[in-house]
C-alpha positions, 0 to 999 in steps of 0.5 A, a space after each residue: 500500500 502507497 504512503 500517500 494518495 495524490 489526486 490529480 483533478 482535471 478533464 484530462 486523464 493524467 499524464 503518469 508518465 510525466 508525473 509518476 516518476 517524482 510521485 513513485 520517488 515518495 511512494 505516491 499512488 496517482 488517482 484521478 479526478 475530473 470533479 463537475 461541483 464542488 461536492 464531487 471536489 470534496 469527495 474526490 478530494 477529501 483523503 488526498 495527501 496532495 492535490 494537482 488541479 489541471 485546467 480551471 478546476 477551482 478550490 473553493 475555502 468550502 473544497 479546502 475545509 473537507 480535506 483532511 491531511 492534504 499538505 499541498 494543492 499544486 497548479 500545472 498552470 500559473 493563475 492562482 485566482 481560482 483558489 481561496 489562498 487564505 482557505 489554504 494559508 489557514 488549514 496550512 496547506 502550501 499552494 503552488 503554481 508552475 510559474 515560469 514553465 510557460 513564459 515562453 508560450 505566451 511570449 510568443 502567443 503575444 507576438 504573434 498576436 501583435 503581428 496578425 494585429 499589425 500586419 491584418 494576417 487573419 482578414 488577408 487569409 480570409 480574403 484568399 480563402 474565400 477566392 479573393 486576391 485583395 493585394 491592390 483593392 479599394 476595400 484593402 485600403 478602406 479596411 479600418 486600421 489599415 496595415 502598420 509597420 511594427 519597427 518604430 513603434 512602441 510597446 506597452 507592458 502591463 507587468 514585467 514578471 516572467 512573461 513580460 520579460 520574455 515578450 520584451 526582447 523578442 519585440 526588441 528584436 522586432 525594432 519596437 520600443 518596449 516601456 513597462 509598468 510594474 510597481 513592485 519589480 526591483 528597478 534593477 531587473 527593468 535595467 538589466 532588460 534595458 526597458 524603462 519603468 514608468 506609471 501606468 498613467 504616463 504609458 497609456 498615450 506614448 504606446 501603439 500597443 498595451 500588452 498586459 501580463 499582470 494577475 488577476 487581483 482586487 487591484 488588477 481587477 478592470 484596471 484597464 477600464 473606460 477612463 484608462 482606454 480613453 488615455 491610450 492613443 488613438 488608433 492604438 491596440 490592446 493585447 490580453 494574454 493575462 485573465 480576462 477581468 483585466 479588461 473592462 469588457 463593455 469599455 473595450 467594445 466601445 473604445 473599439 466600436 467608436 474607433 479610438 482603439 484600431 484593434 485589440 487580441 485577446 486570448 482571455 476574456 469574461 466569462 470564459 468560455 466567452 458568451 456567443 453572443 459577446 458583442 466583442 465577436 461581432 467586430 472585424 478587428 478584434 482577434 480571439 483565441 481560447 485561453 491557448 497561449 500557454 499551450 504547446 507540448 513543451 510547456 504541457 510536459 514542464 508543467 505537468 513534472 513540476 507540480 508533481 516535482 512540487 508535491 514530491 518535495 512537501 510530501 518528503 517534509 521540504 517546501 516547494 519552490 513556488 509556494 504563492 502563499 505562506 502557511 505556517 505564517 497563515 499569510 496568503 500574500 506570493 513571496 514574491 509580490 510583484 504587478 507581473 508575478 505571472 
């Protein structure tokens, strides 16, 4: 009979050739889950030693008050914002995250969100598509936006954690400028990456695109609203590939339906799944993906070794690398409290 019962939750079926090797180390038995409510969560949960939560799988304080003897709910993901930290913080449960396993993916996500945005990619494929070579035509030229030349212009990033400074010198090698707002990052990580650190407030109107890397939190929260979008330069874009309430949504529409904004690209929105009937869908110049970024088979395998690295560590009696709450102090603020702690 195993030690200790891990039970790995999510719609997935587990992937025990990534995850049993550190698992079989503490003589761990895999067990999966694919909870529906949060009573199925409690069940499938309530004598686990560990718990992995692949996908949007929440853990409400209530899921959190029915375990037992768990140590450690660990995230093959980055967002933290569908658990109750203070919940675990309390029962002296450590909460991880895989931060850091796929920057690279949403780095290049943004990118290439940046580019199709810049360039029109997506409407000039549908053109050809659908049979028409529209290199020259008078509805080319009427498009709204118009095609941008990407060398020259600058960028704005929301958060300079480890997402945010891998996007930075891949735009840097695009040729754009790359200024960033991050108010609780040490100076010195901003110079060493040669992008300067300014208020949100003063980067809004000097950038053709506001990329946001930043958590969602209380104070995150709609931070790019009404009054900040009507302080962006006219005829900039938005890219999201951070948590959809981020981003007021009616305001974005407007500032876009109105022409303020010349597009936006998001690969996070609210609610998600997003809404069929999301006005946001209606418009020519918004691109959507469905929370993809960080997909790829790399960042798939990275993520999945690390949470059962992290849940091998807690159950020998060691702390994990990438605890985003503190439990013996029954604190749940990350250690490292930064505006782009993704």
């Amino acid at each position: 009979m195993s030690r200790f019962r891990v039970v790995f939750c999510g719609a997935i079926e587990p992937p025990r050739p990534l995850l049993e090797p550190a698992l079989n180390e503490v003589d761990a038995e895999l067990v999966a889950a694919n909870p529906r409510t949060a009573d199925e969560l409690v069940a499938a949960t309530r004598d686990a030693d560990a718990i992995i939560l692949h996908g949007a799988v929440p853990m409400p304080r209530e899921a959190f008050a029915a375990l037992g003897r768990c140590r450690i709910v660990a995230r093959t993901g980055v967002g933290v914002d569908r658990i109750d930290l203070a919940a675990a913080a309390e029962r002296g449960i450590y909460v991880t995250n895989a931060a850091g396993c796929n920057a690279i993916e949403v780095a290049e996500h943004t990118i290439g969100l940046l580019l199709a945005l810049a360039r029109k990619i997506v409407r000039m494929n549908a053109y050809v598509h659908a049979g028409r070579w529209q290199r020259h035509s008078a509805e080319l030229h009427a498009y709204r936006g118009r095609v941008r030349r990407v060398t020259g212009q600058t960028l704005g990033l929301v958060g300079l954690g480890r997402v945010g400074r891998q996007v930075a010198p891949r735009a840097k090698g695009l040729g754009l400028e790359v200024l960033a707002v991050d108010p609780y990052l040490d100076p010195a990580i901003a110079r060493g990456l040669d992008v300067p650190l300014v208020a949100l407030d003063d980067l809004l109107p000097r950038v053709d695109f506001l990329s946001l890397h930043c958590p969602l939190t209380e104070e995150t929260r709609h931070l790019i609203d009404a009054r900040r979008l009507a302080q962006m330069k006219p005829g900039a874009y938005l890219l999201n590939c951070a948590r959809g309430e981020v981003v007021d949504p009616a305001a974005l529409y407007q500032a876009l339906v109105d022409g303020h904004l010349a597009g936006a690209a998001l690969d996070v929105t609210e609610p998600e799944p997003i809404n069929p009937d999301n006005p946001l869908l209606t418009l020519d110049n918004v691109l959507i993906t469905a929370h993809t970024a960080a997909n790829s088979d790399e960042s798939f395998a990275d993520c999945q070794r690390h949470a059962a690295g992290e849940v091998a560590l807690v159950l020998m009696g060691e702390q994990p690398t990438t605890a985003v709450n503190q439990p013996w102090l029954h604190a749940h603020q990350p250690a490292e409290r930064t505006f782009g702690g993704v």
